[in-house]
C-alpha positions in Angstrom: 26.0 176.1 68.3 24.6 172.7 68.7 27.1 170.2 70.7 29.0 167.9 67.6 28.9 164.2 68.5 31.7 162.4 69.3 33.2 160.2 66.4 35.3 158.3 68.1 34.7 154.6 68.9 33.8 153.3 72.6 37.2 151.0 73.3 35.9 148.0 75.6 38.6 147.2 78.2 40.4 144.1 78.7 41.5 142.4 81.6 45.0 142.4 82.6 46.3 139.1 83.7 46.9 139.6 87.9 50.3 138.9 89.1 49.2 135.9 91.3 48.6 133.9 87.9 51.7 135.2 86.2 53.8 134.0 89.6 52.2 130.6 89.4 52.1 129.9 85.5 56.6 130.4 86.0 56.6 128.5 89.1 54.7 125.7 87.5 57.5 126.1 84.4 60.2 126.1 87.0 59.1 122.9 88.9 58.4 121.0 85.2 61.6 122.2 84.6 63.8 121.0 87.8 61.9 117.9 87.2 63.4 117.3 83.8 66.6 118.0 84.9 66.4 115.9 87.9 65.3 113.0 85.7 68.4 113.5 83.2 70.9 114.2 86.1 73.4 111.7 87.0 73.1 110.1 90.8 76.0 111.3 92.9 78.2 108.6 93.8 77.2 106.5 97.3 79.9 107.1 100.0 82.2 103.5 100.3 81.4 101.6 103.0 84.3 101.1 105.4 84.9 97.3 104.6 85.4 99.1 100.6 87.9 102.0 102.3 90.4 99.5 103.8 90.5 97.8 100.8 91.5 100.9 99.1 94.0 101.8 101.0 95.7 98.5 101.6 95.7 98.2 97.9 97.3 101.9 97.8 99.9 100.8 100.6 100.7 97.6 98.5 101.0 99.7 95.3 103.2 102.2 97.1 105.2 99.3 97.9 105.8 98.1 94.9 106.6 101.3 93.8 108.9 101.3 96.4 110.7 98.1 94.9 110.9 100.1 91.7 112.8 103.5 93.6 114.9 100.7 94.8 115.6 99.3 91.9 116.6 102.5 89.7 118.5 104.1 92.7 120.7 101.1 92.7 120.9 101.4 88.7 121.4 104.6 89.1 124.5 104.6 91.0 126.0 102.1 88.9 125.5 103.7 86.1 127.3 107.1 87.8 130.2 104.9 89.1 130.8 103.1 85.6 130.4 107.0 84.2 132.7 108.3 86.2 135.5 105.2 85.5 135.1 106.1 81.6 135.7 109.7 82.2 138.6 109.2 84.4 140.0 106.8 81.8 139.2 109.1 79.1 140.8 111.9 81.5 144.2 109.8 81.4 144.0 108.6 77.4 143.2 112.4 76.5 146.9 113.2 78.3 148.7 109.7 76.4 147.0 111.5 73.1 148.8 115.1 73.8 152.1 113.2 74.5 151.9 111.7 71.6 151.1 115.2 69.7 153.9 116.9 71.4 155.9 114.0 70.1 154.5 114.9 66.7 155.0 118.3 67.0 158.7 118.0 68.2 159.6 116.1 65.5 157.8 118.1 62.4 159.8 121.2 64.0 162.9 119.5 63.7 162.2 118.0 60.2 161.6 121.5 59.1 164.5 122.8 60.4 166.6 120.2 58.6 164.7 120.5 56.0 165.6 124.4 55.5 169.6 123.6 54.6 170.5 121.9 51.9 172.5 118.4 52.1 175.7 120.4 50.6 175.3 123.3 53.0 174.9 121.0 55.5 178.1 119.1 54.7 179.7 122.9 54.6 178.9 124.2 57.4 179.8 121.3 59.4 182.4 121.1 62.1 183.5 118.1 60.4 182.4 115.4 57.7 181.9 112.9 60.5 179.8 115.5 62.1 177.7 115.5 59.2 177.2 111.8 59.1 176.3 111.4 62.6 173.7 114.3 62.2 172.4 112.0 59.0 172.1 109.1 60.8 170.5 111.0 63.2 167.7 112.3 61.3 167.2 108.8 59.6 166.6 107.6 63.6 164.1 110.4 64.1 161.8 109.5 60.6 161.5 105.9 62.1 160.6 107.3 65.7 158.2 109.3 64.2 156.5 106.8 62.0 155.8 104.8 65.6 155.0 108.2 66.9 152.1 109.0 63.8 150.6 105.1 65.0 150.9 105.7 68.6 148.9 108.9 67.9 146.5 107.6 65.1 146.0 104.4 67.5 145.4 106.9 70.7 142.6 108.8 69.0 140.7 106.1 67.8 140.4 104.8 71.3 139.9 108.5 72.8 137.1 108.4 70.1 135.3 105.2 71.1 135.8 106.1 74.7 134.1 109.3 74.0 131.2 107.5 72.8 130.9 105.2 75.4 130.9 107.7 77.5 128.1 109.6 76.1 126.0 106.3 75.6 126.2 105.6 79.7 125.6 109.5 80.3 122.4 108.6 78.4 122.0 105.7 80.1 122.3 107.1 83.4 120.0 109.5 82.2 117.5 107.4 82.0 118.0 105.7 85.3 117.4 109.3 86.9 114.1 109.6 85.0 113.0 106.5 86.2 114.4 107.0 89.8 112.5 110.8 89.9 109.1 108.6 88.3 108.8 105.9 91.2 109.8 108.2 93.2 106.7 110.5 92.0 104.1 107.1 92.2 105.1 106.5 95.9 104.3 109.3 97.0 101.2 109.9 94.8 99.8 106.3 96.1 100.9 107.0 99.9 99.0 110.6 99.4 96.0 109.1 98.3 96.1 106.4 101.1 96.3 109.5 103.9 93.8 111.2 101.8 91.1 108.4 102.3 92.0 108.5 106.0 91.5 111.6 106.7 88.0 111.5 105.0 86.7 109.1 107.6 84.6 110.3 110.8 85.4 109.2 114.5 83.0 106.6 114.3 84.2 104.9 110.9 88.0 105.0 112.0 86.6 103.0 114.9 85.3 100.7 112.5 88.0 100.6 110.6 90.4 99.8 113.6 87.9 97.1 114.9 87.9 95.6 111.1 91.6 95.6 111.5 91.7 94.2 115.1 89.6 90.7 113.6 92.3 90.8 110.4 95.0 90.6 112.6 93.1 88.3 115.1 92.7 85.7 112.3 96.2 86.1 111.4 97.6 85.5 115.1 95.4 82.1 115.1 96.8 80.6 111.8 100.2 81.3 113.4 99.0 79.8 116.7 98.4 76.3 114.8 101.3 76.7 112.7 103.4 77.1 116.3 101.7 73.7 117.4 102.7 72.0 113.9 106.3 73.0 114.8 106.2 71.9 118.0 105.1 68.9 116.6 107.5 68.2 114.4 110.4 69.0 116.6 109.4 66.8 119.6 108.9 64.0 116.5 112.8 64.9 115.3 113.8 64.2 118.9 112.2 61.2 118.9 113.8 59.8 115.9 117.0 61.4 117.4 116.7 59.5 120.6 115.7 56.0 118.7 119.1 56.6 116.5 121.1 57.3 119.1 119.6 53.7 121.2 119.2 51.5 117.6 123.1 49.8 116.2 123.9 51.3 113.1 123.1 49.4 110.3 124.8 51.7 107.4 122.1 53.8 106.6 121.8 57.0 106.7 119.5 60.0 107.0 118.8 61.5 103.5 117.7 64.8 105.6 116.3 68.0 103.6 119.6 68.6 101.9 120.2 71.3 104.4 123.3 71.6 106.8 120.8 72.4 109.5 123.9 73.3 111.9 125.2 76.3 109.7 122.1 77.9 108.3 121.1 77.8 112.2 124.2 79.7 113.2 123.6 82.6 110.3 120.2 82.3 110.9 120.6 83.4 114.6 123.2 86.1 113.6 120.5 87.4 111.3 117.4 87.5 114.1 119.9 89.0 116.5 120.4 91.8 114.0 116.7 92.3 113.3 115.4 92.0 116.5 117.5 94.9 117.2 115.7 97.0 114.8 112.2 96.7 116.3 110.5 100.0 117.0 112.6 102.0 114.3 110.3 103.5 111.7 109.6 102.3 108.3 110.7 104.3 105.6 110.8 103.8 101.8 114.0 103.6 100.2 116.1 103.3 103.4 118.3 100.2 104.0 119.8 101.7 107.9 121.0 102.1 110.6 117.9 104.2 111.5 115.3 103.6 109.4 114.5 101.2 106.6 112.1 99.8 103.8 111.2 96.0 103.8 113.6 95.0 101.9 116.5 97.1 103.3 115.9 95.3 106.5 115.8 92.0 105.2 119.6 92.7 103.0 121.2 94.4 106.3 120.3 91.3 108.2 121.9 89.2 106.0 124.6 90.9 105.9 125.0 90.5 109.4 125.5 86.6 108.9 127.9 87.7 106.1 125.6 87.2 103.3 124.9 90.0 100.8 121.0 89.9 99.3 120.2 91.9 96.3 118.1 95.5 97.1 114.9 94.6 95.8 112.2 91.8 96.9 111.9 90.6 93.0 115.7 89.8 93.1 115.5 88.6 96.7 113.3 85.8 96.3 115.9 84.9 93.3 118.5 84.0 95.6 119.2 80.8 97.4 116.5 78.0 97.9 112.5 77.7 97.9 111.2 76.3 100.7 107.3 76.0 101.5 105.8 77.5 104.1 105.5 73.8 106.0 109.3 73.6 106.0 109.9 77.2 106.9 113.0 77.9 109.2 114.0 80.9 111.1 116.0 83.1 108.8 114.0 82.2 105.7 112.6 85.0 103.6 109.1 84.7 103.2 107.7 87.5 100.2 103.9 88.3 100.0 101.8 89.8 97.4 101.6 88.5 93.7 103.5 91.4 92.8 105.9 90.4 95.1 106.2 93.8 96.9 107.3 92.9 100.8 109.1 90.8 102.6 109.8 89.6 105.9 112.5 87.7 107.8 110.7 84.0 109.5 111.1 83.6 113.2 109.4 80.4 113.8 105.9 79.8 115.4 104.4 81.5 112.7 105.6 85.1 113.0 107.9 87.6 111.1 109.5 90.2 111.6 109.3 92.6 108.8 109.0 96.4 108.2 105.6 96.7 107.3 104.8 100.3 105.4 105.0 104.0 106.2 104.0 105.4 109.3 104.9 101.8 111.4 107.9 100.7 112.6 110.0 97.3 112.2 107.7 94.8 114.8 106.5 91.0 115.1 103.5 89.9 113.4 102.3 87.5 111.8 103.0 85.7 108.6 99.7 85.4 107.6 98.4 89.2 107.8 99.4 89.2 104.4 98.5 86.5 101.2 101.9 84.7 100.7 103.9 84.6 97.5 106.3 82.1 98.4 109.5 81.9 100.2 113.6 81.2 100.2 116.4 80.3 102.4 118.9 82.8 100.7 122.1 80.4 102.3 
């Protein structure tokens, strides 16, 4: 049999494409795509310079402080609030006992009303050990309604006040309740700020805490030389006192007086020297907020325990501080003056003369001398 011929059709072959193209046609998709995401991506943010890091965290530190003054302020509120509670609950205490007197009262006299009440006037008169007997008991009774007609006011009166004591009461438990909400907040933003403060630290390389310490070196450097000239003014002005003193004391008197500054110079001096003694004592003791002594304290705590020590009692807080007594400007500042820095007015230190404080600065420093200038000034006050 003759070989059939083949009806099927001749497929031609194609090509496939090689794996080096298909490698470099998604490479070339990958790079167009990084590219486009690159271009849409956000820059990550530069790293602060060191000059922007100090600023942080002395802003932090003066925030912290401030927050500080608020702690103060609502621990102080606080326990004012508990004291004044605990006075209306004692009082209520002792009014609750006057109003169960007066019940008793109540009580004793219903009972014997109703035991009267059970006999009739003519059984009464019977049963008697005598008519005189009777009459007395009459008279009696009639006593008894009058006493207990006082004794229905007494009680009416008592509850009414038990009542509005109550509700006083419950008004400064809310109150105080709020006090420890705001106590447990500033308490909460201290410690947030001072967290965020050692945070920053800690972020910073050998070299840049270097920087850092040398950046603070020239602050304070700056600060020692405007106290430096502000000595010089003083000395100044006291060798120019004595001189007037001496031409006083050598000139007749012709009736006039001195107007002075309107300060007994004499006194303030002696309190003033009562309160550096105190302070000085408390150089090298740590700073901590919220502590007012004997082994630690806040600015302000060391400012009101000095005083104290001269027999003066300041106010807990630097915003009521710089309330009390007189303000001076820095020209005419004396030792013992308060001088408060900060707009917010957040610290404060105690003047020594020549330009210098001393002052508690902020956490992890202790009570020391420095400047009065290391910080912008608010103003100050000679609290006596």
């Amino acid at each position: 049999m003759p070989a059939l011929a083949s009806h099927r059709k001749t497929r031609s072959r194609t090509a496939k494409p090689s794996t080096a193209v298909g490698f470099t046609t998604a490479a070339l998709a990958g790079v167009t795509l990084l590219s486009t995401q690159s271009a849409t991506a956000a820059p990550s943010d530069p790293k602060p310079s060191i000059e922007e890091v100090q600023k942080k965290v002395d802003d932090l530190y003066r925030q912290a402080g401030s927050a500080t003054q608020e702690f103060n302020k609502a621990k102080e509120a606080t326990a004012e609030k508990r004291q004044e509670v605990d006075q209306l609950l004692d009082e209520a205490a002792k009014r609750t006992e006057k109003l169960n007197e007066s019940r008793r009262a109540l009580g004793n006299y219903a009972a014997a009303q109703y035991r009267t009440g059970s006999v009739t006037p003519t059984a009464a008169l019977m049963f008697a050990d005598s008519p005189q007997a009777y009459f007395d008991q009459t008279q009696l009774m009639d006593r008894m309604t009058d006493q207990q007609r006082r004794a229905v006011s007494e009680y009416e009166t008592e509850r009414a006040a038990a009542a509005k004591q109550r509700a006083e009461a419950t008004k400064r438990l809310e109150s105080l309740t709020d006090s420890q909400e705001a106590l447990r907040t500033s308490k909460q933003t201290v410690q947030t700020k001072l967290a965020e403060a050692r945070d920053l630290l800690s972020k910073l390389t050998a070299e840049e805490k270097a920087r850092l310490a040398a950046i603070e070196r020239e602050k304070e450097e700056e600060a020692r030389r405007k106290a430096e000239a502000k000595a010089k003014a003083e000395a100044a002005a006291r060798a120019e006192a004595e001189r007037q003193q001496q031409e006083r004391e050598t000139t007749p008197d012709t009736g006039t007086t001195d107007p002075g500054t309107g300060t007994d110079d004499g006194t303030y001096a002696a309190k003033a020297d009562k309160v550096l003694a105190f302070a000085r004592a408390q150089i090298g003791k740590p700073y901590v907020w919220g502590a007012t002594g004997p082994s630690s304290y806040d600015c302000s705590g060391l400012t009101a325990a000095a005083w104290k020590a001269a027999g003066v009692d300041l106010p807990r807080t630097t915003w009521d501080q710089v309330k009390v007594g007189t303000r001076v400007e820095t020209a005419d500042l004396l030792p013992g003056d308060l001088v408060f820095f900060y707009d917010d007015i957040s610290h404060v230190g105690i003047y020594i003369g020549d330009g210098k404080m001393i002052h508690a600065p902020k956490p992890g420093t202790n009570v020391r001398e420095e400047s009065i200038y290391y910080m912008p000034i608010y103003g100050s006050v000679r609290p006596a």
